[in-house]
PLY file of the C-alpha trace (Angstrom):
ply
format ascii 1.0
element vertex 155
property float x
property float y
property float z
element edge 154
property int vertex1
property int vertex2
end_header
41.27 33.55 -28.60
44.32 31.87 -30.17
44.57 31.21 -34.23
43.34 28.59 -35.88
44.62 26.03 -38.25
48.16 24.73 -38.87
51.24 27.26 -38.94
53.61 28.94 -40.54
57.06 28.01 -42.22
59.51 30.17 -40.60
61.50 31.37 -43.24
62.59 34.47 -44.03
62.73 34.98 -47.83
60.62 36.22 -50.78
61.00 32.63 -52.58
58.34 31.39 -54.80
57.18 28.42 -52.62
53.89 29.10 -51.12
53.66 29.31 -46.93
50.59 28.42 -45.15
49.26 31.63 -43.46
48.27 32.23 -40.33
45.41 34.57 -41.63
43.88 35.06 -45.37
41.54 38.23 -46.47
39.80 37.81 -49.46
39.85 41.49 -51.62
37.98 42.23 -54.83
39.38 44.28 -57.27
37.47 47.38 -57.91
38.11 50.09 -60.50
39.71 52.95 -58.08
42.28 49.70 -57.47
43.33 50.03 -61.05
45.90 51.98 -63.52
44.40 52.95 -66.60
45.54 49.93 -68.22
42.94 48.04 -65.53
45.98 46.47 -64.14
46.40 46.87 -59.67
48.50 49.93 -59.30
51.54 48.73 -57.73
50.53 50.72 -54.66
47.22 49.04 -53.87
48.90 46.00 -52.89
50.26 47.38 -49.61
46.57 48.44 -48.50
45.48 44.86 -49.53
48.40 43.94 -47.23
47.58 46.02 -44.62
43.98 45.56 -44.95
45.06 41.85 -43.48
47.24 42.61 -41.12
44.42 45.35 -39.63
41.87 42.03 -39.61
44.44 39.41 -38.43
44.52 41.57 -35.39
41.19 42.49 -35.00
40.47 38.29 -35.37
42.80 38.21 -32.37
40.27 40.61 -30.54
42.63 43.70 -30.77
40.73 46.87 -32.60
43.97 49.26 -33.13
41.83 52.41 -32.10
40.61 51.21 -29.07
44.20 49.48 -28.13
45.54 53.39 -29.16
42.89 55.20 -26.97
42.39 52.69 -24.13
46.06 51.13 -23.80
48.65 53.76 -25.91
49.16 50.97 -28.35
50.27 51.51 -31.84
51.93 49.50 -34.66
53.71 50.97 -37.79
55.35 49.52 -40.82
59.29 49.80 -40.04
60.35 48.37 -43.40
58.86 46.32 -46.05
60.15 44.55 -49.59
57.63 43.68 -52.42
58.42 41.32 -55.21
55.60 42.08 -58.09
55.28 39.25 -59.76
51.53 38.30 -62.04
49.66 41.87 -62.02
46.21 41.40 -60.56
43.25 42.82 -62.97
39.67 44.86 -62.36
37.10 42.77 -60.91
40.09 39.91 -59.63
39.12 38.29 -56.06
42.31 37.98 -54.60
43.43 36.04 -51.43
45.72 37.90 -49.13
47.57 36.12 -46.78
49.91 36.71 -43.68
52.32 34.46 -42.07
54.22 35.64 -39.31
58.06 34.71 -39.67
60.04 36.45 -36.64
58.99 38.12 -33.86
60.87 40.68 -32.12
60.83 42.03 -28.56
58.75 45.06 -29.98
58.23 44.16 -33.51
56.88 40.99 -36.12
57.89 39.88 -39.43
55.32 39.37 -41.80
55.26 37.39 -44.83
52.74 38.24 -46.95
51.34 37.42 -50.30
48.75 38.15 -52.83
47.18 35.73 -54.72
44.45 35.64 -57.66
41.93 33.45 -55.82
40.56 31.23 -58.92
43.28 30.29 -59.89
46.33 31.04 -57.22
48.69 32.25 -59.79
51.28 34.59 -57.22
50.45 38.89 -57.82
52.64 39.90 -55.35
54.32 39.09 -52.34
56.40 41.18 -49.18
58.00 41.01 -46.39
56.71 43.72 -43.47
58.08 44.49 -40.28
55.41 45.90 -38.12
57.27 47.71 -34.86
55.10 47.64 -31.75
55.24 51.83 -30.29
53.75 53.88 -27.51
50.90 55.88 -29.44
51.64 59.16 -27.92
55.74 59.43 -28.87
56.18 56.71 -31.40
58.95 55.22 -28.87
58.95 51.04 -29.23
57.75 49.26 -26.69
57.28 45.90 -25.69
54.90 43.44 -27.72
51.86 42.56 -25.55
51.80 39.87 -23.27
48.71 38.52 -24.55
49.30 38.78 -28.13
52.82 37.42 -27.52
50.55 34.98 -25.93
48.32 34.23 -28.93
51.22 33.70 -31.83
53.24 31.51 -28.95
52.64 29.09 -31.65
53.73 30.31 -34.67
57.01 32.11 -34.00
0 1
1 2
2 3
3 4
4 5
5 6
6 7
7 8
8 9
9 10
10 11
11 12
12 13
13 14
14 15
15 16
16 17
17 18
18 19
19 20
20 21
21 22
22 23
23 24
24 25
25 26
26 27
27 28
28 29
29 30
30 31
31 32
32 33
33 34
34 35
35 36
36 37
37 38
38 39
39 40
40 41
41 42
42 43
43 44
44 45
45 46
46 47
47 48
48 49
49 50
50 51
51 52
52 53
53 54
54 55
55 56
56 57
57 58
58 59
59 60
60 61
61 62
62 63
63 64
64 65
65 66
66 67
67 68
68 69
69 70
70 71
71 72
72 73
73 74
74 75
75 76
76 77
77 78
78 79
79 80
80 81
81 82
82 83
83 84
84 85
85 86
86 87
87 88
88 89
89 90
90 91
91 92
92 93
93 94
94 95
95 96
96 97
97 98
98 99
99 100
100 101
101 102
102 103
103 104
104 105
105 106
106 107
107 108
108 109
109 110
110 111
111 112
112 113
113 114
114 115
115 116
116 117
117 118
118 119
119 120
120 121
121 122
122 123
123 124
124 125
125 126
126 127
127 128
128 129
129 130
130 131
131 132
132 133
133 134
134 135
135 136
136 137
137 138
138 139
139 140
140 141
141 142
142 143
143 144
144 145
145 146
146 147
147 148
148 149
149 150
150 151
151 152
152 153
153 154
């Protein structure tokens, strides 16, 4: 099933300009999100991150248990930079996006930010590179064929 819509600026930076994702989550704000102050703990923005990543793939039909079990597939976070910019509040609905802006033999760049979605004032935005490993030894290996396939597009 390939993406849909209109893709991705291929830069590589944490500027301020906004990039048309491949992929957007919407994520509410709930209270175990917060710091006492009821500001998002800093934290909470790379689950809200990887909370899209986790459903871009799954909306390109790849569960990551089943691709672990059935095809010793994994993908982990190799580095990542974060830029906190507007702290996001309780109750916010935020729009998390992710653009892909290099791909790798065995690994993707990911540009993502986090957006209030009323008013798309920035929260927070990264940069993620996702390595592509054999489940069993956390070795790299190659990207799949068919989700190289799928982001032919984009990158």
């Amino acid at each position: 099933m390939p993406l849909r819509g209109s893709f991705i600026d291929q830069s590589n930076s944490l500027s301020s300009k906004a990039q048309t994702p491949s992929f957007l989550l919407k994520a509410r704000v709930y209270y175990e999100d917060t710091d006492a102050g009821g500001m998002v703990y800093h934290a909470t923005y790379l689950r809200f991150m990887e909370r899209a990543r986790t459903d871009w793939l799954r909306s390109l039909g790849y569960e990551q248990q089943v691709a672990r079990e059935r095809h010793n597939l994994g993908f982990i976070v190799r580095s990542l930079t974060l830029d906190y910019v507007k702290g996001a509040r309780l109750d916010d609905l935020l729009d998390v996006s992710v653009t892909i802006v290099r791909r790798g033999g065995a690994s993707l760049n990911f540009a993502q930010e986090v957006r209030r979605a009323d008013d798309g004032v920035l929260c927070c935005r990264g940069l993620v590179k996702v390595a592509c490993v054999w489940a069993d030894s956390l070795k790299p290996r190659p990207l799949p064929e068919q989700l190289l396939a799928e982001i032919a597009d984009v990158c």
